[in-house]
C-alpha positions as CSV (number, residue, x, y, z in Angstrom):
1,X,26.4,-7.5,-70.2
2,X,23.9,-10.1,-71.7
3,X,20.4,-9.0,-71.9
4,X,19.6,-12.2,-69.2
5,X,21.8,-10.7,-67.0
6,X,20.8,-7.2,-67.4
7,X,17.1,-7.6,-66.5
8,X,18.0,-10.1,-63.6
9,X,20.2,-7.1,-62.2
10,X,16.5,-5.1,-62.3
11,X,14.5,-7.7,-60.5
12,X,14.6,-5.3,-57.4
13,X,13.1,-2.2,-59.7
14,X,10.2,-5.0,-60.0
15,X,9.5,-6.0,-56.6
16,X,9.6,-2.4,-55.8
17,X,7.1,-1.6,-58.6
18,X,4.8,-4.9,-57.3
19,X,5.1,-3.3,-54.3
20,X,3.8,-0.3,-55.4
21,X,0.6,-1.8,-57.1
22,X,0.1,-4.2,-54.1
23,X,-0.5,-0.5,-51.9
24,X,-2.6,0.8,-54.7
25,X,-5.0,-2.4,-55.3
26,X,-5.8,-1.7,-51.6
27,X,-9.5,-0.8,-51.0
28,X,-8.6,2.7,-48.6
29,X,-4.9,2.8,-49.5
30,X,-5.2,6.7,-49.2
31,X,-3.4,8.5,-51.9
32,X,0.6,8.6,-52.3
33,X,3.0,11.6,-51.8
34,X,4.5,13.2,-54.7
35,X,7.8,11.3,-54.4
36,X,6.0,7.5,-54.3
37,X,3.8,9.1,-57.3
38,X,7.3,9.7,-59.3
39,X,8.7,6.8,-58.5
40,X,5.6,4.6,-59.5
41,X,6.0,6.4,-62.8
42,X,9.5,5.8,-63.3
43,X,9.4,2.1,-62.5
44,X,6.6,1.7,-64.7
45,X,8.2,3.4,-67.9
46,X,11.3,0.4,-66.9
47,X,9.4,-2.1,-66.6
48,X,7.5,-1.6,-70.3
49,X,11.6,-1.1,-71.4
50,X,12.2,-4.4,-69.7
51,X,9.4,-6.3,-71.1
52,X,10.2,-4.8,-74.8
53,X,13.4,-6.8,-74.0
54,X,12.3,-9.6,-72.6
55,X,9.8,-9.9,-75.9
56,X,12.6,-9.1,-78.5
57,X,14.8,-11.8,-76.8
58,X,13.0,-14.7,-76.7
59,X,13.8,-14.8,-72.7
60,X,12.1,-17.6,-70.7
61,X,8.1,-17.4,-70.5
62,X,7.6,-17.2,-67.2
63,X,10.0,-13.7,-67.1
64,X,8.0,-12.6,-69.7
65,X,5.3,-13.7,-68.1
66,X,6.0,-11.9,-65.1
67,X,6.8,-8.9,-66.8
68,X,3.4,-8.7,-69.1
69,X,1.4,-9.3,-65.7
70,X,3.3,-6.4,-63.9
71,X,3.1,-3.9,-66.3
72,X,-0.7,-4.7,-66.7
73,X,-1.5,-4.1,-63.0
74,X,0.6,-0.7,-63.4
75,X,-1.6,0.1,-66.4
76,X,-4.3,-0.6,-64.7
77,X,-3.6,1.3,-61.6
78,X,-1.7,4.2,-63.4
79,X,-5.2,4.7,-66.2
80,X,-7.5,3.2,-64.1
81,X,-11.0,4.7,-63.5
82,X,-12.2,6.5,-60.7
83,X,-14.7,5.5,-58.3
84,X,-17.6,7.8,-58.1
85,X,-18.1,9.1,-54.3
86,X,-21.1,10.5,-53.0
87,X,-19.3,11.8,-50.4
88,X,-16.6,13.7,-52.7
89,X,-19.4,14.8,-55.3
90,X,-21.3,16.0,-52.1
91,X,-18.5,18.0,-51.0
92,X,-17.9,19.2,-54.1
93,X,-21.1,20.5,-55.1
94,X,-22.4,22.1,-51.8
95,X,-19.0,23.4,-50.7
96,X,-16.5,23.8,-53.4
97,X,-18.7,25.0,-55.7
98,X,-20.6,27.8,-54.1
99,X,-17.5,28.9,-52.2
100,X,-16.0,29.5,-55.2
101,X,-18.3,31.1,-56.9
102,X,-19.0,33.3,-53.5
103,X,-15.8,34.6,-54.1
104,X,-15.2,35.3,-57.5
105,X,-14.8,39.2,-57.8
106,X,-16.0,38.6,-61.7
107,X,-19.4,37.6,-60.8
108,X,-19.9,39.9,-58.3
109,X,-19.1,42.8,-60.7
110,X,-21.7,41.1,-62.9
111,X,-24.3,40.5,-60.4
112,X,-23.9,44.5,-59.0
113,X,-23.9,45.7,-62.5
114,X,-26.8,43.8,-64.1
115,X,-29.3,44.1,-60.9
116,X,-28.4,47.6,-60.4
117,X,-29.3,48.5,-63.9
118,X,-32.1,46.1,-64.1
119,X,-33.5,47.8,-61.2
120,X,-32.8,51.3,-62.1
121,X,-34.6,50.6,-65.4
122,X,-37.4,49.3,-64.4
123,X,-38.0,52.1,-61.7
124,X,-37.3,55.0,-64.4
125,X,-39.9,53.1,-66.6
126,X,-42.6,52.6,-64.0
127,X,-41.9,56.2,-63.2
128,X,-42.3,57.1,-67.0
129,X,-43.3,54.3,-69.5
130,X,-41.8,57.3,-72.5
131,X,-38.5,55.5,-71.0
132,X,-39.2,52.1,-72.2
133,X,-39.7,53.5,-75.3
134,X,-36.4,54.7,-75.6
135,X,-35.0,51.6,-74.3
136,X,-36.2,49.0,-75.9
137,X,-38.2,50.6,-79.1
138,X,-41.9,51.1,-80.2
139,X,-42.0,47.9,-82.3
140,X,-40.9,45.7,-78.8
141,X,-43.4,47.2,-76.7
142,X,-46.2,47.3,-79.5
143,X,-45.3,43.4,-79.5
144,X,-44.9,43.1,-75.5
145,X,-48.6,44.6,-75.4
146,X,-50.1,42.5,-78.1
147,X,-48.4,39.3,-76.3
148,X,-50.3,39.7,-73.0
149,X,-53.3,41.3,-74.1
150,X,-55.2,38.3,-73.5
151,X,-55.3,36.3,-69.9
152,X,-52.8,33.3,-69.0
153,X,-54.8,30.4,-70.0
154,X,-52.7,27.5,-70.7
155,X,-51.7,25.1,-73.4
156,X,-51.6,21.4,-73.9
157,X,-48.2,19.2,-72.5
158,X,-47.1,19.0,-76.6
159,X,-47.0,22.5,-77.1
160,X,-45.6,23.4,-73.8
161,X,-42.9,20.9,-74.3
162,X,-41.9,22.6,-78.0
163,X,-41.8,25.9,-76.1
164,X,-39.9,24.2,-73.4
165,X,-37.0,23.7,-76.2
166,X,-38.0,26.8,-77.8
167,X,-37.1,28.7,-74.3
168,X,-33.4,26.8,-73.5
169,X,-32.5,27.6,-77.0
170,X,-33.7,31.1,-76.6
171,X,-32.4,31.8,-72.9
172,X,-29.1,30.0,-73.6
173,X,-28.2,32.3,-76.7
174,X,-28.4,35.1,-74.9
175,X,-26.4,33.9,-72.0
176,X,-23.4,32.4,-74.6
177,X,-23.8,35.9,-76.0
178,X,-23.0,37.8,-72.7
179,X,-20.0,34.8,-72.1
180,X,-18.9,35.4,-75.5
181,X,-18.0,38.8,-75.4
182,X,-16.7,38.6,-72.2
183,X,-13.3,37.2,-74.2
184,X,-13.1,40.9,-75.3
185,X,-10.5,41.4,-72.6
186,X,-13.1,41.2,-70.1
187,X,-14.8,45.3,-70.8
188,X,-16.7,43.6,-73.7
189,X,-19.3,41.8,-71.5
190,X,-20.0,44.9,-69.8
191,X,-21.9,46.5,-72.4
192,X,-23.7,43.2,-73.0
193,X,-24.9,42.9,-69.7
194,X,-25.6,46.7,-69.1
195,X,-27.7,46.4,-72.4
196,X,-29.7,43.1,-71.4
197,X,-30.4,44.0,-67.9
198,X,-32.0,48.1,-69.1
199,X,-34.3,46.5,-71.8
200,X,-35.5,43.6,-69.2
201,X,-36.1,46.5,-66.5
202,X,-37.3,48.9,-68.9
203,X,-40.3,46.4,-69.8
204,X,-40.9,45.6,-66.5
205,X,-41.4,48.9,-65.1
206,X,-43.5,49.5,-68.4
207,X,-45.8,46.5,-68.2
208,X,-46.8,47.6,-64.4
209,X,-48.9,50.3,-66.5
210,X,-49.9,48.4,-69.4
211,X,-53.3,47.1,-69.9
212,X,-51.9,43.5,-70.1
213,X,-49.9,43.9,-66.8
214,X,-51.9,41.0,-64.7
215,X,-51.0,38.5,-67.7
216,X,-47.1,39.6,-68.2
217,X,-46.5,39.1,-64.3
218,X,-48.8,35.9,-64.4
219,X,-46.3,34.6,-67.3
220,X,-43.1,35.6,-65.6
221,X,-43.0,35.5,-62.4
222,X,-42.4,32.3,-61.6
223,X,-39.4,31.5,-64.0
224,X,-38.0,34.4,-63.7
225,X,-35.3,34.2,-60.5
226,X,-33.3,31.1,-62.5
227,X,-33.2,32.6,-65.9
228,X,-32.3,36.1,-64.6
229,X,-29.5,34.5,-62.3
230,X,-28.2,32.4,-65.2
231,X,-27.6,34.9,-67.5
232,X,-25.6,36.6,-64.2
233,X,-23.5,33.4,-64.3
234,X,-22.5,33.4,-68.2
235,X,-21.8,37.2,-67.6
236,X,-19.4,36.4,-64.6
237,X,-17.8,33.9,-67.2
238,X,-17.1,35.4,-69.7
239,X,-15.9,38.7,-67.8
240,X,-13.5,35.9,-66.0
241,X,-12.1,34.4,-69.4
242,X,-11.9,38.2,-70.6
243,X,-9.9,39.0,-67.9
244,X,-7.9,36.3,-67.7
245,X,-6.1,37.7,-71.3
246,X,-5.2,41.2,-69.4
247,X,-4.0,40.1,-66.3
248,X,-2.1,36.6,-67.4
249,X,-0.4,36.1,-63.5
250,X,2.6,36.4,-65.4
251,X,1.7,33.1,-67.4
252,X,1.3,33.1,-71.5
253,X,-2.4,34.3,-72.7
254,X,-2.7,31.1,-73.7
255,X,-2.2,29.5,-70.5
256,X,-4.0,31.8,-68.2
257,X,-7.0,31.4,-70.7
258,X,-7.1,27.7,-70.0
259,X,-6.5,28.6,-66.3
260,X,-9.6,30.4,-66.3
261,X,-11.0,28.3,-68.2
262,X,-10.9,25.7,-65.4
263,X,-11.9,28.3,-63.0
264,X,-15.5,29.0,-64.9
265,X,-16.4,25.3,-65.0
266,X,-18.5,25.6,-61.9
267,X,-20.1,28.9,-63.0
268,X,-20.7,27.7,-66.7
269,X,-22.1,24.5,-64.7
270,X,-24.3,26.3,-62.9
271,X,-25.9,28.3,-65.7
272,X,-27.0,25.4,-67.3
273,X,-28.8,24.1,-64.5
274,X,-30.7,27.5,-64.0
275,X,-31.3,27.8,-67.6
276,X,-33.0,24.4,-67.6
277,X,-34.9,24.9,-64.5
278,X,-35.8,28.6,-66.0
279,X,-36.8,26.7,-69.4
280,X,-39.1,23.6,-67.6
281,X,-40.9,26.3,-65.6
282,X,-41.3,28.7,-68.2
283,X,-42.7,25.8,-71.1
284,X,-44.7,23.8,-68.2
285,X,-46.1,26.4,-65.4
286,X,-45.7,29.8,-66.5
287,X,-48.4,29.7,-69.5
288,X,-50.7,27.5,-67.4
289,X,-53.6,28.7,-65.5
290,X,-52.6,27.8,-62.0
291,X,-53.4,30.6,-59.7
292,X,-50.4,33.1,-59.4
293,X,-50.3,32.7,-55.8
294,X,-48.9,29.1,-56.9
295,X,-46.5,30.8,-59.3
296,X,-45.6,33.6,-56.5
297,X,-44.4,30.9,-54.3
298,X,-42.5,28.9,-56.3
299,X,-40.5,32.3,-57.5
300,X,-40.1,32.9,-53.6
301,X,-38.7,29.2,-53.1
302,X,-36.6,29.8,-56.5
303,X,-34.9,32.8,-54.6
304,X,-34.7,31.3,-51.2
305,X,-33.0,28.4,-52.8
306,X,-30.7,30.5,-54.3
307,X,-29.9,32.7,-52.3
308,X,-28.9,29.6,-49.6
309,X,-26.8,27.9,-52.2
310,X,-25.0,31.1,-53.2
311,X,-24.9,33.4,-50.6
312,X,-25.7,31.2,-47.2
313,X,-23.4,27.8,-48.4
314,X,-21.0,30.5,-50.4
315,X,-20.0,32.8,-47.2
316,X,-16.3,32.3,-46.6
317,X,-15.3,30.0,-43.7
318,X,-12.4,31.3,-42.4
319,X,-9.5,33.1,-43.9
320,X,-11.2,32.6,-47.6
321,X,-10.4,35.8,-50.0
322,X,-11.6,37.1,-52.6
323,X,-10.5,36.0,-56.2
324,X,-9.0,38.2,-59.1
């Protein structure tokens, strides 16, 4: 068969393929089953064989025309970019996200574990500050009380804003630190976060009998609900990736690790916002010398806000289950 003849015999593979882009060039078109999805593909790949023909032939220029302009609207439709949707991104962010992350057995084990040791810390160190001591070391609290021996005072905007970038490279190390050794099959997070949340709760129950008390509190409160909470978040993370190479789902390592990679973009997500919000507060408000009722209350709106977007827009709407 000549080559003419052969690409005339797939004119209909064309039409069908037009037809195709004509339903996709449609404003609310909707989105095409699995099948129409295939056989889009299929026609395209043709129709890029058939214009290779048409080219090396020398066939008539309209046909190879024709054939340039159809695979170009197929390109085009096949690569083409995606319209951002406030809807969709709405969706996404206030349901999807927090759902997911409501459910994610990973973070809760590292949200029980580091605010049950955090807690129990800090109450055997306000009970007896000798237990800070054998926390966290005489060098750290000798430095702790020579931080806040003098009264919040504030600073100018450039210093703040070089302790602003001082604070998210600070904060953020510690949280790639707990997500890092998460990857140790999951176990070797837990030590990570056990050993972050005693030292943070053993100087907070110490500072409630140090001299310098009134200033640490001044200085902490109000940042304190975001950073704490990110560094929840990076331990959930990594504790999911960690995981993810001891219980594959029958997959490869490989590809459950890129699974769960997926999985942990919301959490790692959310980290980073709470580790910026932690680090504007914390460079801009927390050394200044607003009253700490006005540091009080943004810490009390921090954890409201929290709590709604985790807990309140998290809580499973019908027949949601956990995750592994």
């Amino acid at each position: 068969m000549k080559v003419a003849e052969l690409l005339e015999s797939r004119r209909q593979n064309w039409k069908a393929l037009e037809h195709l882009c004509l339903m996709m060039e449609r404003p609310n078109h909707g989105r095409m089953g699995a099948e129409q999805m295939l056989r889009f593909g299929s026609l395209y790949r043709a129709a890029c064989a058939d214009l290779a023909l048409a080219d090396s032939y020398q066939l008539p220029p309209n046909t190879v025309f024709y054939l340039h302009s159809l695979v170009g609207r197929a390109h085009n439709q096949l690569y083409r970019s995606r319209i951002f949707k406030f809807r969709q991104w709405g969706k996404s962010l206030f349901y999807d996200v927090p759902q997911s992350l409501f459910k994610d057995r990973c973070l809760r084990l590292a949200t029980v574990l580091f605010w049950g040791v955090f807690l129990a810390s800090m109450f055997m160190a306000s009970r007896d500050p000798q237990f800070a001591y054998y926390i966290v070391g005489d060098a750290t609290i000798e430095q702790m009380e020579e931080m806040y021996a003098s009264p919040v005072e504030g600073r100018d905007a450039s210093m703040s804003s070089t302790a602003m970038g001082f604070y998210v490279w600070h904060n953020t190390s510690i949280g790639l630190e707990c997500l890092a050794f998460g990857l140790f099959f999951g176990v070797g997070g837990l030590p990570v976060v056990t050993f972050n949340a005693a030292v943070l709760g053993a100087v907070f129950g110490y500072m409630t009998h140090s001299a310098g008390k009134v200033n640490f509190f001044q200085f902490v409160t109000a940042h304190g609900p975001f950073e704490l909470t990110a560094i929840v978040l990076c331990a959930g993370a990594g504790m999911r990736l960690g995981f993810a190479l001891v219980d594959t789902h029958g997959m490869s390592r490989g590809a459950s690790l890129r699974q769960a990679g997926r999985e942990v973009l919301p959490m790692a997500g959310a980290a980073i916002v709470m580790f910026a919000l932690a680090a504007l507060i914390e460079g801009f408000l927390s050394p200044s010398a607003a009253p700490y009722a006005v540091k009080a209350a943004v810490a009390v709106i921090s954890t409201l806000l929290l709590l709604f977007y985790f807990v309140v827009l998290g809580w499973p709407r019908g027949a949601a289950h956990a995750t592994g």
